[in-house]
C-alpha positions as CSV (number, residue, x, y, z in Angstrom):
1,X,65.9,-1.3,84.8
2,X,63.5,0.7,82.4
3,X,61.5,-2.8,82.2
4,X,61.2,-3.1,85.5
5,X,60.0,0.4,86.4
6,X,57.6,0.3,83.6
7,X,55.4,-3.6,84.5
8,X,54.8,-2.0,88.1
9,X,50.8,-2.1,87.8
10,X,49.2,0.9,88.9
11,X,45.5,1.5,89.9
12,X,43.2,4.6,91.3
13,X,42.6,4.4,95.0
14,X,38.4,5.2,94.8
15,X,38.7,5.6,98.8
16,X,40.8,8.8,98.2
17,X,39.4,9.8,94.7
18,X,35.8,10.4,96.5
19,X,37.2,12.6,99.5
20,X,39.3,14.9,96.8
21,X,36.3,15.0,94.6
22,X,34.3,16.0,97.7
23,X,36.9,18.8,98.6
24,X,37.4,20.2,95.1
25,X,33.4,20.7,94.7
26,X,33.4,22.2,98.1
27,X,35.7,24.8,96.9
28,X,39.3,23.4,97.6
29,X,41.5,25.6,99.9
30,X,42.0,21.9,101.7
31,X,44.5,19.8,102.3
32,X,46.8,21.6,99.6
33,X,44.2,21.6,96.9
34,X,44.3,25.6,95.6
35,X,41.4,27.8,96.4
36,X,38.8,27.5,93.4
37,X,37.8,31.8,94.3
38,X,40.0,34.3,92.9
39,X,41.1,37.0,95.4
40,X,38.8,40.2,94.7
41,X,40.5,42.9,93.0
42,X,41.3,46.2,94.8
43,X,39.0,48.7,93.3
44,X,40.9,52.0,92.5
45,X,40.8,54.9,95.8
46,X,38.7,58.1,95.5
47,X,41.4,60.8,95.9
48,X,43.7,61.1,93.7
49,X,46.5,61.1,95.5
50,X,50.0,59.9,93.6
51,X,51.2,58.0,96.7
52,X,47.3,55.9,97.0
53,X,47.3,55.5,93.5
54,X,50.9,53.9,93.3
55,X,49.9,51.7,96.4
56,X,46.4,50.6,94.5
57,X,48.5,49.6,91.5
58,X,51.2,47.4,93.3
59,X,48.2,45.4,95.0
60,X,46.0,45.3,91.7
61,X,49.3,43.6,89.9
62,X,49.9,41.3,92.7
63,X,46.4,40.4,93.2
64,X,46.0,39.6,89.5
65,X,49.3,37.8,89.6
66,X,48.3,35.6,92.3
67,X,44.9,35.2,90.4
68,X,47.0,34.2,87.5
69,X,49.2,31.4,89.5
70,X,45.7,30.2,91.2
71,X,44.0,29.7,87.5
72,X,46.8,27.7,86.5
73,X,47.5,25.5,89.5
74,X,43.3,24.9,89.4
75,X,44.1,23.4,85.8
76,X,46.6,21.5,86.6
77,X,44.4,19.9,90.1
78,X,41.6,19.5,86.8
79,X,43.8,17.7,84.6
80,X,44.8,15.2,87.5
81,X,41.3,14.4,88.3
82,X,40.2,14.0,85.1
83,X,42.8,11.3,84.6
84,X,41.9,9.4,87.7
85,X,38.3,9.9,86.9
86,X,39.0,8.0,83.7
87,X,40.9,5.3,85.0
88,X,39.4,4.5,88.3
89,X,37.1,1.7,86.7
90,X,40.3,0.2,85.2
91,X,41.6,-3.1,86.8
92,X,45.5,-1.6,86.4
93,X,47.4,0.5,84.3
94,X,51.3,1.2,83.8
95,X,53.5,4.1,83.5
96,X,56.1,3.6,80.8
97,X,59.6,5.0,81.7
98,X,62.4,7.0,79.9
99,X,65.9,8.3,81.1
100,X,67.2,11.8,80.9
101,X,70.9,12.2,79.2
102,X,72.2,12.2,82.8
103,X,70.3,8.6,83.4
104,X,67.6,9.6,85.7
105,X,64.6,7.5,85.3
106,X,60.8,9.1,85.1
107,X,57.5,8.2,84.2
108,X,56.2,9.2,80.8
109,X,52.5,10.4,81.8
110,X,52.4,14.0,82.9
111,X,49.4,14.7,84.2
112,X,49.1,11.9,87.0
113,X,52.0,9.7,88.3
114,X,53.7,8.7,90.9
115,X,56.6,11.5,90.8
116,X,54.4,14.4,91.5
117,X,52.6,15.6,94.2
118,X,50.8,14.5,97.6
119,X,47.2,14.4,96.0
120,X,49.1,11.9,92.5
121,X,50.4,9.6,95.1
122,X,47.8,10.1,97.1
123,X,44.9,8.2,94.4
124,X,47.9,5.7,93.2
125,X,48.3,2.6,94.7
126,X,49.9,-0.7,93.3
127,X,47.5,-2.9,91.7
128,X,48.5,-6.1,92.8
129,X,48.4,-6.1,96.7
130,X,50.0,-8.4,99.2
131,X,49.0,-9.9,102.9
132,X,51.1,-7.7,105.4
133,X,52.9,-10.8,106.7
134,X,54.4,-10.5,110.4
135,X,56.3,-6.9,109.9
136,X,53.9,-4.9,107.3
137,X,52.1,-4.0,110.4
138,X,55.1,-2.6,112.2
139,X,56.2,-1.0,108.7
140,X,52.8,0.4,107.9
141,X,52.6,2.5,111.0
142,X,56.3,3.8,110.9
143,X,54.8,4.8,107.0
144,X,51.8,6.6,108.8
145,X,54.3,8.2,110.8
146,X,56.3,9.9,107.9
147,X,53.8,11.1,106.6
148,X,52.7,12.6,109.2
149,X,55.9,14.3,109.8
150,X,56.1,17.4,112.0
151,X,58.8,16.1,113.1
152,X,57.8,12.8,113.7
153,X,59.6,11.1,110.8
154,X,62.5,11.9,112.6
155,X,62.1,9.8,116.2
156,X,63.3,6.6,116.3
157,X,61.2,4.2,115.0
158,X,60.0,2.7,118.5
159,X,58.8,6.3,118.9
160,X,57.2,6.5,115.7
161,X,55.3,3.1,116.8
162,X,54.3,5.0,120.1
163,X,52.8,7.8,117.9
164,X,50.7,6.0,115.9
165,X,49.2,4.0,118.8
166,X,48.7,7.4,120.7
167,X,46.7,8.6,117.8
168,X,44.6,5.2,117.0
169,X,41.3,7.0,117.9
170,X,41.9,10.2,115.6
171,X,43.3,7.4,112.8
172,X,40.2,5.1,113.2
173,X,38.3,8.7,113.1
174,X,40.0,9.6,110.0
175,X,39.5,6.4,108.0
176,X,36.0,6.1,109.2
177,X,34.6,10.6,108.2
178,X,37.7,11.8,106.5
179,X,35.3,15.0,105.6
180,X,33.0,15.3,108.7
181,X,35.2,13.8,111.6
182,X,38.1,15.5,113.6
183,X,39.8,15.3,110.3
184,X,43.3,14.4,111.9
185,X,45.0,13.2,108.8
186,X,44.9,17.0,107.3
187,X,47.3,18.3,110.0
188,X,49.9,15.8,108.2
189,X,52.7,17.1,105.7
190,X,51.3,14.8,103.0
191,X,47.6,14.5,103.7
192,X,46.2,12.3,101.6
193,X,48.5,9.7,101.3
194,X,48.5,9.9,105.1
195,X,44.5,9.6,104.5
196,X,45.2,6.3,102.7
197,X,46.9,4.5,104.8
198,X,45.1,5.7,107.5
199,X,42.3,3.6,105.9
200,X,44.3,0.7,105.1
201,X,45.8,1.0,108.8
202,X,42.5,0.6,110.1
203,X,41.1,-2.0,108.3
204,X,44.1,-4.3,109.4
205,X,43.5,-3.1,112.7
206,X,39.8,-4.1,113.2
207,X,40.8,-7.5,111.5
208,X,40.7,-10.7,113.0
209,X,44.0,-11.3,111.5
210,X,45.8,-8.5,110.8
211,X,48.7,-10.1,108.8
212,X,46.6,-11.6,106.2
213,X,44.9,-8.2,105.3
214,X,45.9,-7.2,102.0
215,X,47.7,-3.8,101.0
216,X,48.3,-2.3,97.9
217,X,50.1,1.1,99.3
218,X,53.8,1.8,98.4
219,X,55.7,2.3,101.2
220,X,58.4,4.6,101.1
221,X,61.6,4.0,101.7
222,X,63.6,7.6,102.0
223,X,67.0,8.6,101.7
224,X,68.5,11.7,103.6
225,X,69.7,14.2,101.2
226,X,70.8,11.9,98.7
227,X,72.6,14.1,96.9
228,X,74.5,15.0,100.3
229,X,74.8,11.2,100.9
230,X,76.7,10.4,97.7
231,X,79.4,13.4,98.3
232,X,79.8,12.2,102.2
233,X,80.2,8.7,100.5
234,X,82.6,9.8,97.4
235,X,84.6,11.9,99.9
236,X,84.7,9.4,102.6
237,X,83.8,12.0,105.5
238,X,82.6,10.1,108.3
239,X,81.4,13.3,109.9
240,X,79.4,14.3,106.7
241,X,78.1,10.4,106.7
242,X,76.9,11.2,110.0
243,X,75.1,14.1,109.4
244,X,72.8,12.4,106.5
245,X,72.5,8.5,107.6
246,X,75.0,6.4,106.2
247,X,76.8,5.7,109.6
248,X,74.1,3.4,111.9
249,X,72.3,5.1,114.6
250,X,69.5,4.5,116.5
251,X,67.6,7.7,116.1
252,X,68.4,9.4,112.7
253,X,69.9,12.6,112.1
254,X,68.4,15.2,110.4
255,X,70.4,17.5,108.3
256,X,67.7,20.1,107.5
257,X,67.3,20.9,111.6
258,X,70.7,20.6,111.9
259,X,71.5,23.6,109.1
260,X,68.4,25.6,111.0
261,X,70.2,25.2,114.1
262,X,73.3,26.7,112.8
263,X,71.2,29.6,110.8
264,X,69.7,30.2,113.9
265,X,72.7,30.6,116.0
266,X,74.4,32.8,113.4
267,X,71.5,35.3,113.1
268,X,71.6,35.5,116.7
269,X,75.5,36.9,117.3
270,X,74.4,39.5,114.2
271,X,71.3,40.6,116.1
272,X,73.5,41.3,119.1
273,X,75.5,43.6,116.5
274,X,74.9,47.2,116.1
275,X,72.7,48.2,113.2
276,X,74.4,51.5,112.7
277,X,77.5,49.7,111.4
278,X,76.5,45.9,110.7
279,X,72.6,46.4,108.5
280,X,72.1,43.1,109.1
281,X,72.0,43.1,112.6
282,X,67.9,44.1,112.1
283,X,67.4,41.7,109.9
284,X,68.7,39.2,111.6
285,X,66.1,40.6,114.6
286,X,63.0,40.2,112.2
287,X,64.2,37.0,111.0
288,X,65.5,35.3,114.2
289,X,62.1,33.6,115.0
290,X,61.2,32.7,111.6
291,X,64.1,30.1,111.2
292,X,63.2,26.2,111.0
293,X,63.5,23.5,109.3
294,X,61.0,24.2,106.4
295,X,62.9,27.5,105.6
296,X,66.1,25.9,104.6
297,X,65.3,22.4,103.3
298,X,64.9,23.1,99.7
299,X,67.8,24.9,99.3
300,X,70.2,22.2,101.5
301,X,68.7,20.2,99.4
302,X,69.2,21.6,96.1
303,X,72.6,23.1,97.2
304,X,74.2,19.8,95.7
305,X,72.7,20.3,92.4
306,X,74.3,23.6,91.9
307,X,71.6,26.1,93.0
308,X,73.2,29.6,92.7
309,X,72.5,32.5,94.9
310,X,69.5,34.0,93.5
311,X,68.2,30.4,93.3
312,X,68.2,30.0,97.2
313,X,67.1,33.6,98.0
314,X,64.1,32.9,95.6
315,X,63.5,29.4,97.5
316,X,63.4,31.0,101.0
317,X,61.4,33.9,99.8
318,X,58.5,31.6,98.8
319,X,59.0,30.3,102.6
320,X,59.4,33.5,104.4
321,X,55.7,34.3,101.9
322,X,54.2,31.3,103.1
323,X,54.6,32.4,107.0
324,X,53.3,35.7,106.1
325,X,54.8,37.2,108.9
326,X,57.2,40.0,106.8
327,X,54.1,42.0,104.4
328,X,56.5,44.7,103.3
329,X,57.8,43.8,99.7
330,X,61.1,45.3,99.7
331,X,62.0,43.8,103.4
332,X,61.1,40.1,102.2
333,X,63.5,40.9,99.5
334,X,66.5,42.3,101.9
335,X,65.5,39.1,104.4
336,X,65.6,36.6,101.9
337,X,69.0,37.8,100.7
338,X,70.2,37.7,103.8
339,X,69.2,34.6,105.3
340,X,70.1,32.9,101.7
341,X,74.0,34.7,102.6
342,X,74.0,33.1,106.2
343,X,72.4,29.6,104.8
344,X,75.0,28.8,102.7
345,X,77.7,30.2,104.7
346,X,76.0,26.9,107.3
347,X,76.1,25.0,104.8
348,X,79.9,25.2,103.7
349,X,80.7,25.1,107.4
350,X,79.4,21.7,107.9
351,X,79.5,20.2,104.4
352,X,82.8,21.8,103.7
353,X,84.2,18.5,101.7
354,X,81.4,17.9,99.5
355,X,82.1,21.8,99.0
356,X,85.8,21.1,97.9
357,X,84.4,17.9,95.6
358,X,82.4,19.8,93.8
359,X,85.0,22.8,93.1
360,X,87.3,19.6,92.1
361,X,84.5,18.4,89.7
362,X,84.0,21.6,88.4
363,X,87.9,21.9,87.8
364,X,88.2,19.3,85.9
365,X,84.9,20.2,84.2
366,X,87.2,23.3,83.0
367,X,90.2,21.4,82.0
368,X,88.2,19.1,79.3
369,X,86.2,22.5,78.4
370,X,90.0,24.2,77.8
371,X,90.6,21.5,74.4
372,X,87.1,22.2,73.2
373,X,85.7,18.9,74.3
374,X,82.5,18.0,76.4
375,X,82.7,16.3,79.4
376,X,82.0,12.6,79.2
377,X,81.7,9.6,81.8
378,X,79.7,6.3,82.3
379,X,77.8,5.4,85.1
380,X,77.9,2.5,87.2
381,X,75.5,0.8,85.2
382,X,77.6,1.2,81.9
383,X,75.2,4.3,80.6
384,X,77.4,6.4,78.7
385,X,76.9,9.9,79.6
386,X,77.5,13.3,77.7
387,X,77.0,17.1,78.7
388,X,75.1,18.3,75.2
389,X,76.1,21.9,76.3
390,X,77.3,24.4,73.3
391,X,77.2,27.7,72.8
392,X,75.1,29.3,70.5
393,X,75.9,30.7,67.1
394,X,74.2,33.2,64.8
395,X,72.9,32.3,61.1
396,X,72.4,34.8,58.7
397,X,69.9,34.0,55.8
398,X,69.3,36.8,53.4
399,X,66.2,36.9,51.6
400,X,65.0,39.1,48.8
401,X,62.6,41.0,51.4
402,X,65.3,40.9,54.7
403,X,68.1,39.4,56.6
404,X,66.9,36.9,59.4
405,X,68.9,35.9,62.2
406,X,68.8,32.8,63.4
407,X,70.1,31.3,67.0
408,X,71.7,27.6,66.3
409,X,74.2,25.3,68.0
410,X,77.6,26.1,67.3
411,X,80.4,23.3,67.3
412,X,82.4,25.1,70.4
413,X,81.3,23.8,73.9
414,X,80.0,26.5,76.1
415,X,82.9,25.9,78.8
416,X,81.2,27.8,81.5
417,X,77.5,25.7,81.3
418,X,80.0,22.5,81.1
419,X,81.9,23.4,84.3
420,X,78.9,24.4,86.5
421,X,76.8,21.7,85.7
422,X,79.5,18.7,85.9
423,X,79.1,18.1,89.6
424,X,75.2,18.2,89.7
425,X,74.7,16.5,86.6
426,X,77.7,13.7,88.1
427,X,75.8,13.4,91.1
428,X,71.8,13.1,89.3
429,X,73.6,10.4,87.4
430,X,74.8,8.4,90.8
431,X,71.3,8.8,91.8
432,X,69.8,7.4,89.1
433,X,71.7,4.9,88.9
434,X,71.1,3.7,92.9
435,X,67.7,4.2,92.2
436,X,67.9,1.8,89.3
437,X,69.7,-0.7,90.9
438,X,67.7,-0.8,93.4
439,X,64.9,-1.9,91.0
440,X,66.6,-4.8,90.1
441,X,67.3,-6.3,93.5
442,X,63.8,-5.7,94.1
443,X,63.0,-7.8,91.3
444,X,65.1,-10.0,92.2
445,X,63.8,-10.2,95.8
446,X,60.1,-10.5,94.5
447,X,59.5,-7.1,95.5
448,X,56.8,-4.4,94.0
449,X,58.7,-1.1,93.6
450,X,58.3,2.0,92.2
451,X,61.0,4.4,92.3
452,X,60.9,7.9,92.5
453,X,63.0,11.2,92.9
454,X,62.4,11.8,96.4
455,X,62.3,8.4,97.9
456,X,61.1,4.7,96.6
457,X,57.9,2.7,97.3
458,X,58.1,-0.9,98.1
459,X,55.4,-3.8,98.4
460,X,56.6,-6.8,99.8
């Protein structure tokens, strides 16, 4: 499977690579790229009053913070370009691959791959490109359509058809003056690669014959919540199947908006409390019209994978920051608490089996912890897996001049670390493992792929 990840042939889309250079020398703030300007530093009041001064010190610390994050995120957007600026004149390059203990399969190039963000998959494309043939079309423009997202990726794919030949002009537009046009393709969820295929969309549209056009764009292939999807599977819960696509429907379901739904409607009976003997009944008020499906998707999603409390009320923090509704520091605090509280409480009310699974998983986790052993198991491609988790011991070495303690591994398994991480490591280790068998059918099919954690990319 590692073979097969590794001889998919890579090159730089030069399309793309121009537009972000163009951005990034225009001062980035665009289409995710970070803002090349610091934000200005408050300069210190007048009076000196304890209160202004307090108040000037907060926002000189954040500012600097967020000046801090901004210089580090613009040398991570430098590193990526410099790669692709490198390798853009190269016919095709690969990306080895290595597994994790847990068997989870990623590239081993850093900087710019496949794995990583919109702008990475945005200036990759497969090397070796093939005619659309009588459905690439069809699949191309329900691609365009996921990317797009919104809300989109959800319709049926009919509907998602129907959106893309609604929005022909703005896609023609966008393919045609990405930086001087309407720019359309920036209102997307994943700009650029919605940018590339807008091209590629376009130039089998204006052909003569658009099934002959050659493409070299992955097209992905996403699960819903996979980590969901293998608990609704393992437990057998048809309702739970439902919920995240393994039972056939014509329109698919959407977890995420399906959690907000149920946040929403629980924040609505508390803000019909009274606040003198239920607190949360305000901030349930502030929060009421902040809920969607942005706020809760990353932590339904990592809720699988064993995110803890503080975990999700730092994820929906980062949300609640983003909408910039809530400025008062110590209420984005007290909202994100609560509307962490009320998403997981959603959460086990609908997923309640993969709830019990995991406690199960976790149980016997404890058990093989009890006898001093670590918990072992092979997945369903025979890799043999082990949790390296122990707990830490002190060394003493006594020199002439002083003592020094050193921190090593100890031969007694830490039996809490083995018990909370069994069921997210179990289930990374069922996803890899899809993921990699996957692969192989493709290669057995004649299929380009490239997998990833988040969904695969297939060439036919």
């Amino acid at each position: 499977a590692l073979d097969v990840l590794g001889s998919t042939k890579w090159r730089i889309n030069r399309s793309i690579l121009a537009v972000v250079e163009s951005l990034w020398a225009g001062g980035g703030n665009t289409a995710g790229l970070i803002d090349r300007k610091n934000v200005p530093i408050p300069e210190r009041p007048p009076v000196d009053d304890p209160k202004q001064i307090q108040d000037w010190k907060w926002n000189v610390m954040k500012a600097k913070k967020i000046n801090a994050e901004r210089h580090s995120l613009r040398c991570d957007t430098e590193l990526k370009l410099s790669v692709a600026q490198k390798m853009k004149d190269e016919e095709g390059f690969y990306y080895p691959h290595n597994l994790d203990f847990r068997g989870r399969a990623y590239p081993m190039h850093s900087h710019l791959n496949h794995l990583s963000c919109d702008l990475c998959r945005g200036l990759l494309e497969f090397a070796e490109g093939k005619p659309l043939g009588k459905s690439g079309l069809q699949w191309l423009k329900i691609h365009l359509a996921n990317l797009y997202a919104g809300g989109v990726e959800k319709l049926s794919y009919d509907d998602r058809l129907t959106f893309v030949e609604n929005h022909l002009h703005d896609i023609f537009d966008s393919a045609d003056n990405p930086i001087n046009g309407n720019r359309w393709w920036l209102m997307a969820e994943d700009p650029f690669q919605c940018l590339a295929t807008c091209i590629n969309l376009s130039e089998a549209l204006r052909s003569s014959s658009p099934s002959s056009v050659i493409s070299h764009l992955p097209i992905h292939q996403d699960g819903s919540c996979n980590g969901l999807q293998h608990y609704a599977a393992l437990g057998r819960d048809t309702m739970e199947a439902a919920a995240v696509n393994l039972v056939a429907k014509e329109k698919p379901a959407d977890v995420y908006s399906e959690i907000a739904v149920r946040v929403h409607d629980i924040m609505r009976r508390d803000s019909e409390k009274d606040p003198t003997t239920y607190p949360n009944a305000l901030l349930a008020k502030v929060l009421i019209d902040q809920i969607d499906r942005k706020l809760v998707k990353q932590t339904v999603m990592t809720s699988v994978y064993g995110v803890t409390f503080v975990g999700a009320r730092e994820q929906i923090k980062r949300r609640l920051q983003e909408k910039g509704l809530i400025t008062d520091d110590k209420l984005l605090f007290a909202a994100a608490c609560y509307a962490a509280k009320v998403t997981l409480k959603a959460l086990e009310e609908i997923f309640g089996a993969a709830r019990e699974i995991m406690g199960w998983l976790g149980d016997c986790a404890k058990v093989i912890a009890s006898e001093n052993e670590p918990v072992r198991w092979t997945t369903p491609l025979g890799l043999p897996v082990v949790q390296p988790y122990c707990r830490n011991e002190r060394h003493l070495v006594r020199t002439s001049l002083q003592i020094l303690a050193l921190k090593r591994e100890s031969n007694t398994v830490d039996a809490k670390k083995q018990r909370t991480a069994f069921p997210p490591n179990f289930v990374h280790s069922l996803d890899g493992s899809h993921m990699m068998m996957t692969a192989l059918a493709c290669r057995d099919a004649g299929l380009c792929f490239a997998g990833s954690n988040d969904s695969g990319g297939i060439s036919a």
